[in-house]
N, C-alpha and C positions, 0 to 999 in steps of 0.2 A: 261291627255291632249293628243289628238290628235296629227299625225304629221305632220308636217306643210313642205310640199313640193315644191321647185320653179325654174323652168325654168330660167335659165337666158344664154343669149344670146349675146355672147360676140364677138367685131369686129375683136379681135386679140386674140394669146393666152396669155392670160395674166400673165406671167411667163418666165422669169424673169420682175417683176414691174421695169423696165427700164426707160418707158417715163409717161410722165402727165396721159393720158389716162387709161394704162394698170394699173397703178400704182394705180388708181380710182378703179378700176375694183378688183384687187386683194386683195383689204386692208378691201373691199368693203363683196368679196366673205371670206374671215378669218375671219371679225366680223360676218357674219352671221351664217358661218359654228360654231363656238365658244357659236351662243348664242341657239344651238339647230337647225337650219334649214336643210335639208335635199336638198342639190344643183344638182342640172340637169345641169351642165356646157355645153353648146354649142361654140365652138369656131373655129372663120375663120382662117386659118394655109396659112401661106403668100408666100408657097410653102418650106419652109423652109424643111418640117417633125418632126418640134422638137415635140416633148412628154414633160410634166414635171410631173413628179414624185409628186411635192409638190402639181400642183392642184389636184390628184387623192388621195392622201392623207385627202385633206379638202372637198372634194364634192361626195355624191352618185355619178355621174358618171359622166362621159368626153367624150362629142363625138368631133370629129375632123374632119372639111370641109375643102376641100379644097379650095381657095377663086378663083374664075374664072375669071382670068386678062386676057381672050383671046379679040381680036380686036372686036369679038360681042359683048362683054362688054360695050367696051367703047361707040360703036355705040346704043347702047340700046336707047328707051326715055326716059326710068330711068336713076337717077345718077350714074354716074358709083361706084362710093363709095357705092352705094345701090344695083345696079345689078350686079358687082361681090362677092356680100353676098347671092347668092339666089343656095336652094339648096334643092331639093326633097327628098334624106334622113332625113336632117333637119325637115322639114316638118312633114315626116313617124314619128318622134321620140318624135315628139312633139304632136301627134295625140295619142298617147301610152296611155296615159292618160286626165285628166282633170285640172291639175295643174297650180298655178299661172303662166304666162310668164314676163320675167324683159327683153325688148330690150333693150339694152345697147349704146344709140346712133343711130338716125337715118340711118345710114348703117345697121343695121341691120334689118330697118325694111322691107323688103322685104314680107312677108310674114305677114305681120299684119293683113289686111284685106284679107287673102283667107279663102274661105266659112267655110274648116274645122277647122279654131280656132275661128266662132262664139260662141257668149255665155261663152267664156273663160274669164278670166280675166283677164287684158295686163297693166302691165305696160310700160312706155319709159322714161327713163332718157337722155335728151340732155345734154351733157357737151359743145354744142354752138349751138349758132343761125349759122347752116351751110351755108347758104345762104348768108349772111352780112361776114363769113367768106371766103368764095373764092371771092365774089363780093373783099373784101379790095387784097386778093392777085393780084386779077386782076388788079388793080388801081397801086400796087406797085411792079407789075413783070416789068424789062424791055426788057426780050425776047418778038418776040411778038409774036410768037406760043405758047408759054406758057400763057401770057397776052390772048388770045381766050380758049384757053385751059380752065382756071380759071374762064371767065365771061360765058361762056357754062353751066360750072358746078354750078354755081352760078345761073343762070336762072332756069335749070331746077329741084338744089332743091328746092328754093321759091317755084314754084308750087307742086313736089312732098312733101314737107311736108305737105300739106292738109292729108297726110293719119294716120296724128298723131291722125287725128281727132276720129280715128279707138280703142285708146285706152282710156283705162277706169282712169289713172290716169297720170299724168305730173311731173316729179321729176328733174326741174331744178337743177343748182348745186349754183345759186348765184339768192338773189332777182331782181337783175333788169331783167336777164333772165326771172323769173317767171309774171313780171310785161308783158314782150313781150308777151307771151303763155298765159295769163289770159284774155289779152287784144282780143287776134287773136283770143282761141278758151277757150268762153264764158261759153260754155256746158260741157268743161272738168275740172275735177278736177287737181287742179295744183298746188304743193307743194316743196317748195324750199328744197331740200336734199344738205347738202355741200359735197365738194369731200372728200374719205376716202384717208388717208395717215400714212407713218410708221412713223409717230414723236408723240413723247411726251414732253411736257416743264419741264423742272425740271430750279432748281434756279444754277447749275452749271455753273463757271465763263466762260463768254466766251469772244470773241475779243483775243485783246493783237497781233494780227498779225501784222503788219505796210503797210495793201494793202489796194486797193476795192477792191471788187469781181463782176460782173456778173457773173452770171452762167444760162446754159440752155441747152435743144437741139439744136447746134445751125447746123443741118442737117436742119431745119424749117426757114423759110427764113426770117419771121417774128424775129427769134432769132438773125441772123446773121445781118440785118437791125439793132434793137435792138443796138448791138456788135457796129457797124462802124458808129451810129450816136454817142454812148459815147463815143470815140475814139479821133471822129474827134474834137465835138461841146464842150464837157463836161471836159473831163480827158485831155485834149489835150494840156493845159497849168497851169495843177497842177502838184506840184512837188512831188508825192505818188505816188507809184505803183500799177497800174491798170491790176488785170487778169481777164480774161476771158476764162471759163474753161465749157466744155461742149461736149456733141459726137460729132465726125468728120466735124469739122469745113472745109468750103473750102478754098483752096489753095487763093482764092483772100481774105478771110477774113486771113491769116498768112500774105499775103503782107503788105496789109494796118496794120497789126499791124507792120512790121518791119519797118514803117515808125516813130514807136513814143516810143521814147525812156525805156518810162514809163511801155508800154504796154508789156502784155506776154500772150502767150495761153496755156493753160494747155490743151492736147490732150487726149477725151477721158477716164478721171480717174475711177477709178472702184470708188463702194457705198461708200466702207471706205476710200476713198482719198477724195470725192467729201465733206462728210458728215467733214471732218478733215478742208477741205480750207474752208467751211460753218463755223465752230465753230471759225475759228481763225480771220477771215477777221474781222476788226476794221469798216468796213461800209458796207454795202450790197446797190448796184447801181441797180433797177433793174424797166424798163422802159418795157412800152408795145403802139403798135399804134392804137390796137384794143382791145374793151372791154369786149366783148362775154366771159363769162365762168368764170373762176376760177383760176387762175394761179398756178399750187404746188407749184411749185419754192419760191415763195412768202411765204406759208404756211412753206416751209424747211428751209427760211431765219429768218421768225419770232417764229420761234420753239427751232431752234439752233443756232441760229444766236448773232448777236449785231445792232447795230445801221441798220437801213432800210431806205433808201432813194428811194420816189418812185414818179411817174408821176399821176394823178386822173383817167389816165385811167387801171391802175394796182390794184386799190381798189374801181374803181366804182358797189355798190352793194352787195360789201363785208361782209360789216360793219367793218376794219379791220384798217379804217385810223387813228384810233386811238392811233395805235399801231406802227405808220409808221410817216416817216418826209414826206412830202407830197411837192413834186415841180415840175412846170409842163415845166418850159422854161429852155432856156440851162444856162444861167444865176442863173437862181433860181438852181439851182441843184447846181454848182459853188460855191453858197454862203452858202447852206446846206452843204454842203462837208469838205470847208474850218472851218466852225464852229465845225464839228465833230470831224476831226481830232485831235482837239484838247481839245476834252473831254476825257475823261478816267473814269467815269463811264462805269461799264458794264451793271446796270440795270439801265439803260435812263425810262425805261416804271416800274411802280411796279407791285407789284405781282395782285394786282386786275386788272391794266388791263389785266394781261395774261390768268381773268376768262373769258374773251371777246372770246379767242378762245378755252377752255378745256369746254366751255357750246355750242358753237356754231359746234365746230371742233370735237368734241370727238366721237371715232368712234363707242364706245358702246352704247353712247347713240342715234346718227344718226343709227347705227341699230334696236335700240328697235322702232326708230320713222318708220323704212318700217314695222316693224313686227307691229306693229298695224295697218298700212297700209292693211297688207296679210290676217286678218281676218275677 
């Protein structure tokens, strides 16, 4: 057998798998590296300089850009999440050879359609419909420099992702995503890939804590929203302690929780603290206002988790509601809370439904499915 060589093309260095994203990207590049693939890492460096060790260990080779946040960026007609990924080394590196490309999210595609990677074979993986996602920040920022900032960005990916059109294959992370891209571009092949992640289920007891949990990045404002509507609306008149635990929360999301007695933040936990409050929390609270993509968080609740309580737009697409208490008003959520509490099973779901995510989620087999893709 031949070897089987692939470009991929990543927004960030993905290392440390810290947030959703990267954390797709990593778990993504380990099962491929593992099932024999031969990786061409490209990766945008956020100015940082970091190096990681571990990706040069799992991939033929690591190039590192630097990602160009200067004021021309921003001013580009490209998105700016698009035109500070552009980069003529990049380019020269990729031209080296004839090998498959993996853009990893439209930021990256900068360079899809220039002359020299015709007749290559491209894939793009979206982990959101970008467009509908800065449109919703826009709608829900209330600076309002920010608020233009967001619908700017949000116009001009709507029309720059026409250049998906460029690639040969579409590797959503969730069906209803692939349902949008099938819809929009007819001519391209478009196939739901789920996000890769470091969990696996075993039947180990979990719960026993006496809290809820949210958890997330809540630097994403989307999180911290999330955060201060269960605060205010939800948890605000139960008598259970409610955390909320996630990176660097802002100083106005500490306030509003010192208002409620209940409430606490956990600042920042490293993996094995994060993964520890995951395993013990007695209910997993975890709400979202837009539906685009895949949640991890979700996937590390019902992995290692206990009881899941979620809103329809946290498992629209999923196929995972199965697997979840499913409430979408502040009320409903209230009344799911109050009933859990006072369960004491820890396997609420049995073991077949947890084949729902080890056939759907499992990362060995979501990589044999792009390796039949690459040949």
């Amino acid at each position: 057998m031949s070897e089987l060589h692939l470009h991929i093309i990543a927004f960030d260095i993905p290392y440390p798998p810290t947030y959703g994203g990267v954390i797709d990207v990593f778990y993504q590049i380990k099962a491929l590296s593992e099932a024999g693939v031969l990786i061409h890492l490209h990766a945008f460096d956020y100015g940082k300089g970091k190096r990681a060790e571990e990706l040069e260990k799992l991939c033929f080779s690591v190039n590192y850009y630097r990602r160009l946040t200067r004021i021309r960026s921003v001013f580009n007609l490209k998105p700016y999440i698009v035109s500070s990924r552009r980069s003529d080394l990049l380019l020269t590196e990729l031209t080296k050879d004839h090998h498959l490309i993996l853009f990893e999210g439209l930021h990256t595609c900068y360079h899809i359609n220039d002359k020299c990677l015709k007749g290559r074979l491209k894939l793009v993986r979206p982990t959101n419909i970008e467009h509908q996602y800065y449109a919703h920040l826009a709608l829900t920022e209330s600076n309002i420099l920010h608020k233009i900032y967001f619908a700017k960005a949000a116009l001009k990916l709507f029309f720059y992702q026409r250049v998906i059109r460029h690639a040969d294959i579409i590797l959503p992370v969730s069906d209803k995503d692939s349902i949008y891209f099938k819809r929009k571009y007819p001519d391209q092949k478009v196939i739901t890939l789920p996000c890769f992640h470091a969990n696996t289920w075993t039947r180990d007891e979990k719960g026993g804590g006496n809290y809820v949990l949210f958890h997330g990045n809540l630097e994403v404002a989307e999180n911290e929203r999330a955060a201060v509507y269960l605060m205010q609306k939800v948890m605000n008149d139960i008598a259970f302690p409610f955390i909320i635990a996630g990176n660097s929360p802002s100083n106005r999301l500490i306030r509003i929780a010192a208002y409620y007695p209940n409430a606490s933040i956990i600042v920042s936990p490293d993996e094995t603290a994060m993964i520890e409050l995951i395993r013990k929390a007695h209910i997993h609270l975890l709400i979202t206002f837009q539906s685009t993509g895949l949640k991890l968080k979700l996937l590390n609740a019902l992995y290692n988790g206990n009881f899941v309580v979620v809103n329809n737009k946290m498992v629209m697409g999923t196929g995972l509601e199965a697997l979840c208490y499913v409430a979408n008003t502040a009320d409903e959520m209230k009344n799911q809370i109050q009933i859990l509490i006072n369960a004491d099973s820890p396997f609420h779901k049995t073991e077949n439904d947890h084949t729902v995510l080890l056939e759907n989620f499992d990362n060995k087999k979501n990589a044999s499915k792009l390796l039949d893709l690459m040949h």
